[in-house]
C-alpha positions in Angstrom: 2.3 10.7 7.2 4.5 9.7 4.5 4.6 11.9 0.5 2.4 8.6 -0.8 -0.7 9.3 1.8 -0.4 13.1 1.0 -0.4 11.7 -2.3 -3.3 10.0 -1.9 -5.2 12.0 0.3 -5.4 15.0 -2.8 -6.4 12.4 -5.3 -9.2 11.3 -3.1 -10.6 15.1 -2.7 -10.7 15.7 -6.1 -13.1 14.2 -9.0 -10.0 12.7 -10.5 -10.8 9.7 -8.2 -14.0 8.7 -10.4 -11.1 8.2 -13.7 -9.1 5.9 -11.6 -9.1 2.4 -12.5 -9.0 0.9 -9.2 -9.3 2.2 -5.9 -6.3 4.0 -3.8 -4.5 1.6 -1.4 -2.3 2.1 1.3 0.0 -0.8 1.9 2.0 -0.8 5.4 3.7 -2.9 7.9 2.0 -4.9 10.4 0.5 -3.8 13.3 3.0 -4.4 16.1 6.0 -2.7 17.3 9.1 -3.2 15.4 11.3 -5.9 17.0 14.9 -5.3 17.9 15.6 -9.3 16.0 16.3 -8.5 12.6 14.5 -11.0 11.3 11.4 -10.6 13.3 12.0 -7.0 12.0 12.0 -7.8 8.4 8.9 -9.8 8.8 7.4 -6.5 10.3 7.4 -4.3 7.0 6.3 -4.8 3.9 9.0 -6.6 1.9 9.3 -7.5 -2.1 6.9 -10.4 -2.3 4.6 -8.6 0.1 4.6 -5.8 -2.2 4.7 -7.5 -5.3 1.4 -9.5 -4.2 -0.8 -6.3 -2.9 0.4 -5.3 -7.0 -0.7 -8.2 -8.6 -4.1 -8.1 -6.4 -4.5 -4.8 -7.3 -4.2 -5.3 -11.1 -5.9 -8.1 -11.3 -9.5 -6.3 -9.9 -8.3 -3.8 -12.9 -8.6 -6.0 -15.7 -11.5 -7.6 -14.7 
């Protein structure tokens, strides 16, 4: 429900989605309620490394 699904979401209707190099993913928190802890709430959304990881996944499938 965010800008980047809507984002997404268009891409994936049009033919643009057969020049992309790699396929559209959505990266999110994990599926649980978010904790009042702070720390149990950090480990609830995606954080750098999390993020940086789903990138370097993501780009390795490209250059292969």
């Amino acid at each position: 429900m965010g800008i980047g699904a809507e984002i997404a979401a268009r891409v994936a209707e049009h033919d643009v989605v057969r020049r992309l190099l790699a396929p559209i993913v959505r990266l999110g928190g994990a599926e649980s309620p978010i904790p009042y802890n702070p720390v149990l709430e950090k480990a609830s959304v995606p954080q750098e490394d999390t993020i940086v990881a789903a990138v370097t996944t993501l780009m390795r499938g490209v250059r292969n």
